[in-house]
C-alpha positions in Angstrom: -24.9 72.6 -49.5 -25.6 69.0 -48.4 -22.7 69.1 -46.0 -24.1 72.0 -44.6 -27.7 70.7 -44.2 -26.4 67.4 -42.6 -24.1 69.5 -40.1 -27.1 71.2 -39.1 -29.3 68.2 -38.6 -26.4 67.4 -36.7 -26.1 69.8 -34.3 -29.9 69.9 -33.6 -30.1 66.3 -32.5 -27.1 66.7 -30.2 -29.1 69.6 -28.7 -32.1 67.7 -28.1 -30.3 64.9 -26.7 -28.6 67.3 -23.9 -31.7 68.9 -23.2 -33.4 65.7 -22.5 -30.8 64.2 -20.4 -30.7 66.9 -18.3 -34.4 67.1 -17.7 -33.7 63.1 -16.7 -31.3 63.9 -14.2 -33.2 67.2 -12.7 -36.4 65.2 -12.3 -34.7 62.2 -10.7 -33.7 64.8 -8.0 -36.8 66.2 -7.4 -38.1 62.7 -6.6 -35.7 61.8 -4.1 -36.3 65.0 -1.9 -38.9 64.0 0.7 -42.3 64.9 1.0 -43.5 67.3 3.3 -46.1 65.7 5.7 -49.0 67.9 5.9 -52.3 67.5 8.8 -54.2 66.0 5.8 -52.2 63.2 4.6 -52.5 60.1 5.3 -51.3 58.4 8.6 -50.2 55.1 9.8 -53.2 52.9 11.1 -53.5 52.2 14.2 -56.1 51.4 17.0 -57.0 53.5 20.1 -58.8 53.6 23.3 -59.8 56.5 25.6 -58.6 56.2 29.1 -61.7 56.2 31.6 -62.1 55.4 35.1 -63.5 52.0 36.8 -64.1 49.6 39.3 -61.3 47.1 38.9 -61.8 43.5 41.0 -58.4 42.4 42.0 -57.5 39.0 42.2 -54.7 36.6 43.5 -54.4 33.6 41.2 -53.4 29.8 41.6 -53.5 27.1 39.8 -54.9 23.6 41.0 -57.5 20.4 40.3 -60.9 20.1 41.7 -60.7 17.7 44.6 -64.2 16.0 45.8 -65.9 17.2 48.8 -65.8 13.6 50.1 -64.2 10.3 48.8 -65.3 7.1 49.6 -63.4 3.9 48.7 -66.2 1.0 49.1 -64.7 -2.3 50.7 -65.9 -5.2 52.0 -66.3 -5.5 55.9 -66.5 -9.6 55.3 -65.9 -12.5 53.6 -67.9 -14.1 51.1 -69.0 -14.0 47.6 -70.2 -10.9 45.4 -74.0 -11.6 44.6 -75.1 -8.5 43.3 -74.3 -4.9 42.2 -77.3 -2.3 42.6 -75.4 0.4 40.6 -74.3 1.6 37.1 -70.8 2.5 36.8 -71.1 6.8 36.8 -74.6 6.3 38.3 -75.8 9.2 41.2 -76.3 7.3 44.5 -77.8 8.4 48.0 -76.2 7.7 51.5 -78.5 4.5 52.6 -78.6 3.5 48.9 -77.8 -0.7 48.6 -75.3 -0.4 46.0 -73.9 -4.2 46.6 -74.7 -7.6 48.3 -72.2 -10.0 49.7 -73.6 -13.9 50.3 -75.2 -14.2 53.7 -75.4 -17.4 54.2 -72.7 -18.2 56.3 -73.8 -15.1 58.5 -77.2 -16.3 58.7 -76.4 -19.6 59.6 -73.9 -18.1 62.5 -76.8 -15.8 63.7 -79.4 -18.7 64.2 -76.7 -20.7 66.1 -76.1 -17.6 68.3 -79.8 -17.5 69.0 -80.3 -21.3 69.5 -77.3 -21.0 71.8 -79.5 -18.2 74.3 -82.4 -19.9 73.8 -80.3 -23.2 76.0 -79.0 -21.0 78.2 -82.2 -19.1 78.9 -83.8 -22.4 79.8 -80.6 -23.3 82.0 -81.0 -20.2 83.6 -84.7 -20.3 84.3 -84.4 -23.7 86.0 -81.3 -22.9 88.4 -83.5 -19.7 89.0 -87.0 -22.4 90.4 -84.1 -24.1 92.5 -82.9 -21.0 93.9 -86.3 -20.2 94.8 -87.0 -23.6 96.4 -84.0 -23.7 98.4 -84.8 -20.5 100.0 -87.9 -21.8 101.4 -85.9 -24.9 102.3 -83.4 -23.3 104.4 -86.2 -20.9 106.0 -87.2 -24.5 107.1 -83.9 -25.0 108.7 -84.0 -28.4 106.0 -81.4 -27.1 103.7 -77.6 -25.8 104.7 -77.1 -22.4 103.6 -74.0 -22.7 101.8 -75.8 -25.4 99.6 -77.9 -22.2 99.1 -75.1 -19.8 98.2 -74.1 -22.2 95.9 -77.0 -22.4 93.9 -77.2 -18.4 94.1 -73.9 -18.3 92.1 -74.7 -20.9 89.7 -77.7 -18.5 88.6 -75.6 -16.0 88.1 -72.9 -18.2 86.2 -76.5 -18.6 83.6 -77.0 -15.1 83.9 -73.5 -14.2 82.4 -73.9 -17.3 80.0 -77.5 -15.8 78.8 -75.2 -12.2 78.3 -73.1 -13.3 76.2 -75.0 -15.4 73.8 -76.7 -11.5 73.1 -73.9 -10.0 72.9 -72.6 -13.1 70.0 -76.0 -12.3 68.9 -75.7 -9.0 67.8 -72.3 -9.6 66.3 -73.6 -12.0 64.0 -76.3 -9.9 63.5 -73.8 -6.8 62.1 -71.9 -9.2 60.5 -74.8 -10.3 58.5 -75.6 -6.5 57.8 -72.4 -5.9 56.3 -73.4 -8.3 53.2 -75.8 -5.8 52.4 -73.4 -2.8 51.3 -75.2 0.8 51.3 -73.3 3.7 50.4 -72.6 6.1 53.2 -72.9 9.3 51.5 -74.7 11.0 48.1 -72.2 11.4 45.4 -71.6 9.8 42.2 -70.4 6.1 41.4 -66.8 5.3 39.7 -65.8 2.1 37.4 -65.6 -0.8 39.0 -62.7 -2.5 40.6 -63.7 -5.9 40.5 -66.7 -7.5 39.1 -69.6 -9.9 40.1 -69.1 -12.9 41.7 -65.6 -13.0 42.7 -65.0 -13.2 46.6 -63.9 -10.6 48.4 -62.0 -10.3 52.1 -62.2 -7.7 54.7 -58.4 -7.4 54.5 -58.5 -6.4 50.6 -56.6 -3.6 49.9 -58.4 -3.3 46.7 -62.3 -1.8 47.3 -64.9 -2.9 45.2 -65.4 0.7 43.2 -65.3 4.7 44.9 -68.2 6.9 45.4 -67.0 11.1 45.1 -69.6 13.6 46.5 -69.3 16.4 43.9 -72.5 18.9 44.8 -70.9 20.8 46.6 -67.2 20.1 45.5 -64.0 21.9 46.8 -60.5 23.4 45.9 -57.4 23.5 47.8 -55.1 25.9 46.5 -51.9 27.6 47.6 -50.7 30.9 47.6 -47.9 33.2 49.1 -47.3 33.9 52.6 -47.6 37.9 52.6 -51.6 37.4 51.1 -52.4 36.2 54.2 -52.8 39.5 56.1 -55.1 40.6 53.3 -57.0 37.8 53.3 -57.8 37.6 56.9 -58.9 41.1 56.9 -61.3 40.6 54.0 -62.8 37.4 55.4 -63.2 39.6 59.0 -66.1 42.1 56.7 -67.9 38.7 55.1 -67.4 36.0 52.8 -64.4 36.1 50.3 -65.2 35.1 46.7 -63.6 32.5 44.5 -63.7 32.0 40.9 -63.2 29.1 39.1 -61.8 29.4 35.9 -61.7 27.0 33.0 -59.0 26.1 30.5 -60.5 28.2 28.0 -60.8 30.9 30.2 -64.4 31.0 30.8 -66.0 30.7 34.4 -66.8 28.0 35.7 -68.5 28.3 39.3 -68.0 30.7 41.7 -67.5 29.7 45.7 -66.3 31.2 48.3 -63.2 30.7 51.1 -63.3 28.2 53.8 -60.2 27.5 55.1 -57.4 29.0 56.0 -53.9 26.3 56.8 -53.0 26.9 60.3 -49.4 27.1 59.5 -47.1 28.3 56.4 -45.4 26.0 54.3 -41.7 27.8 55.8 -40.5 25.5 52.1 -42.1 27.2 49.4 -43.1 30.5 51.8 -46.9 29.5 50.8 -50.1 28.9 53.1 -53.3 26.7 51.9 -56.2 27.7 51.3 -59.8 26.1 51.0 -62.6 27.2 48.8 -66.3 25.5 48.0 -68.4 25.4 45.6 -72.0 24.6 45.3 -71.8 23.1 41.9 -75.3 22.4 41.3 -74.7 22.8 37.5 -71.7 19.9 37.9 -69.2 22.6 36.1 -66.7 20.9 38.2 -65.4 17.4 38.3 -62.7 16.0 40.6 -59.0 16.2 38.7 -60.4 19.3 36.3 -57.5 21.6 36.3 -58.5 25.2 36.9 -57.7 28.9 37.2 -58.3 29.7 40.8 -59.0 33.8 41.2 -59.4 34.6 44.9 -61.2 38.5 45.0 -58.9 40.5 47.4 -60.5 43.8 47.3 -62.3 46.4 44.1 -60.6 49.2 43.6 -62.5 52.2 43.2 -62.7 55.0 40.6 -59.0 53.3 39.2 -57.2 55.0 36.1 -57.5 52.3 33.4 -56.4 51.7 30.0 -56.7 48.5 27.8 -53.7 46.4 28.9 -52.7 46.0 25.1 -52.2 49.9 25.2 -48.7 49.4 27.8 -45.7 49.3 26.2 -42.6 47.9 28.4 -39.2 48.9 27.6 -35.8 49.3 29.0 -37.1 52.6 31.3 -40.4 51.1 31.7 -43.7 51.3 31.3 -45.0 53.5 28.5 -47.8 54.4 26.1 -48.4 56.2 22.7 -50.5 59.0 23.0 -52.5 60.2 20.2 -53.0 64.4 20.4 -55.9 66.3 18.7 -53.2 66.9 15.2 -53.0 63.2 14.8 -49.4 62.7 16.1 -48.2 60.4 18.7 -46.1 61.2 21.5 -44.2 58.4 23.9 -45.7 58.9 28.2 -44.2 57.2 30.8 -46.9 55.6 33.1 -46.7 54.1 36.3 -48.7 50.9 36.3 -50.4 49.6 39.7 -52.2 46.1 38.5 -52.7 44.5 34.9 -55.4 41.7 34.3 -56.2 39.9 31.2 -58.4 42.9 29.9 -56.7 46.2 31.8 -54.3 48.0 33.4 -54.6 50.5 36.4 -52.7 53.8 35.7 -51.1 55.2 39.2 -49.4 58.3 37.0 -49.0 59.5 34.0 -52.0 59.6 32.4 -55.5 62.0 33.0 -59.0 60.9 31.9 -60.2 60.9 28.0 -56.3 60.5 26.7 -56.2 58.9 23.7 -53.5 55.9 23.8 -52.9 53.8 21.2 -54.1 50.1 21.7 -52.9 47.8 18.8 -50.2 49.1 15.9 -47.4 50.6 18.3 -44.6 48.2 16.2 -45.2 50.7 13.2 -45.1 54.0 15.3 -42.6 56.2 17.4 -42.6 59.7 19.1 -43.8 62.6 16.6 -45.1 59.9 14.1 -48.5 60.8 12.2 -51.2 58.0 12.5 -54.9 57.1 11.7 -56.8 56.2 14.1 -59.5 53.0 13.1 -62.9 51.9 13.7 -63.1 49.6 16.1 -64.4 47.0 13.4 -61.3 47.6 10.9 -58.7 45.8 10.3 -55.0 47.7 11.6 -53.2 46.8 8.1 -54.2 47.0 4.7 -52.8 44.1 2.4 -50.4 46.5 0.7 -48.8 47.0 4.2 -45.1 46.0 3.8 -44.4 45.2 7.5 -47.6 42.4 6.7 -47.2 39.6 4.2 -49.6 40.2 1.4 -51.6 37.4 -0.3 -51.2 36.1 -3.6 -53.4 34.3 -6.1 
């Protein structure tokens, strides 16, 4: 009876144990069958835009340093000693501004002796001039020969030459005593200095004494190719052509307008130079800054656009991910006319109000189901596997 009961106990454990197992293995199956995808559940994130229509600038770009309007390298036009300095290094002068003094001394001194010198000759000259006089009256006498006469005539002029020059050595040493005083020939804005007070300087110097840079208004010579010319020419025919200057950051900086057009191409580099000023009242610019040149070449009207993050490029091209009404994606080929920093013209293959995806298009392909975000939101959640997640 015992035998039979532990046979039984037996049996009914092996039974159990079979049923089990095979309820292990059936559910394992179930779970590895995959899930149908139904309109409610949940998609992949993603952001999107609506296509709309715009006025797009378009602009040509280069890149080149602000140049001054006018540079001017301040020598001495003499010899002699540095006295004074009217100026602070970075200091704003005006043209007729004394901004140094050389020592006039020696000038001086050479001006007086010029004078003194006339002053002789004048007197020389005024007598021979009586005499002339005299002997006129002398040979209307018949008491005088007349070449005796003629040859006082020419000694007057001989003193009349003399007196000449003595002005004319007069009003050099009177420049040359002006060029001690140094004035600055233009408004603009004063550098470091080159060499300091009291050292002697020499019109020959290489070296000038510091620079002045007119900066209000300030230019920018920039290159670009050959073929904008044509465009160019035509826009500057209907008015001014506007150019932006564009900081490092990416921020604007002044805005001018076109100038100059080079008279020839550079046949080298297939380029031609162009000119642009600026106002710069606000000083935004400053001679060396490097900048973003954007020259405005036309607006085009009523354009097709799309954020520029929304294009996709790929072996075939240009594409997007369009988002339909049921939440799935599908890939569009587009056709894109001109990209900036912000968007992208659309010549074909999109209409108005598409939805195309803007940010997330690494997690998605044709047919996939997505969610589109807020604006605010963030695209991936911190359980997202294709994102590193944070740990504490």
């Amino acid at each position: 009876m015992k035998k039979l009961a532990s046979f039984l106990a037996l049996s009914l454990c092996l039974a159990a144990a079979g049923w089990l197992g095979l309820r292990l293995v059936s559910g394992g199956r179930n779970s590895g069958a995959p899930a149908e995808a139904t309109p409610s559940s949940p998609g992949i994130p993603v952001m999107a835009d609506l296509a709309a229509y715009a006025d797009v600038p378009i602009y040509l770009s280069a890149l080149r340093t602000v140049q001054a309007f006018n540079s001017v390298l301040i020598k001495s036009r003499v010899d002699g000693q540095i006295l004074k300095m009217d100026f602070a290094e970075g200091q704003e002068v005006h043209a007729g501004n004394i901004i140094a003094e050389i020592d006039p001394r020696t000038y001086a001194a050479a001006l007086a002796q010029a004078k003194a010198m006339k002053i002789k000759d004048q007197a020389l000259l005024d007598n021979a001039q009586l005499d002339l006089k005299r002997y006129h009256g002398l040979v209307a006498q018949d008491s005088m020969a007349h070449q005796q006469l003629d040859t006082q005539a020419a000694l007057v002029e001989q003193y009349r030459g003399t007196v000449d020059a003595d002005q004319a050595q007069i009003d050099l040493a009177q420049v040359q005593l002006s060029y001690c005083t140094i004035r600055s020939p233009i408004d603009g804005r004063v550098g470091t200095r080159l060499i300091d007070l009291g050292n002697i300087v020499h019109a020959t110097d290489t070296t000038g004494i510091f620079t002045i840079n007119q900066i209000r208004p300030i230019w920018v010579s920039f290159a670009l190719p050959a073929a904008s010319l044509a465009e160019v020419r035509s826009q500057l025919r209907h008015g001014d052509v506007e150019v932006i200057a564009e900081g490092a950051a990416g921020q604007d900086l002044a805005t001018g307008k076109l100038t100059v057009i080079d008279n020839q191409i550079n046949a080298t580099t297939a380029t031609i130079a162009y000119k642009a000023v600026f106002d710069n009242a606000d000083e935004a610019l400053w001679p060396g800054l490097f900048v973003d040149i954007r020259l405005l070449l036309q607006v085009k009207r009523h354009a097709l656009t799309v954020p520029v993050t929304a294009v996709v490029r790929g072996p075939e091209g240009a594409y997007v991910f369009l988002v339909g009404s049921d939440r799935l994606v599908q890939k569009r080929p587009i056709k894109v006319g001109f990209t900036n920093k912000a968007i992208a013209i659309v010549d074909t293959g999109l209409a108005t109000s598409d939805r195309v995806v803007t940010d997330g298009q690494y997690r998605i392909e044709a047919g996939s189901r997505v969610e589109v975000l807020p604006p605010a939101a963030p695209i991936a959640s911190p359980t997202d596997p294709a994102l590193p997640t944070a740990t504490q």
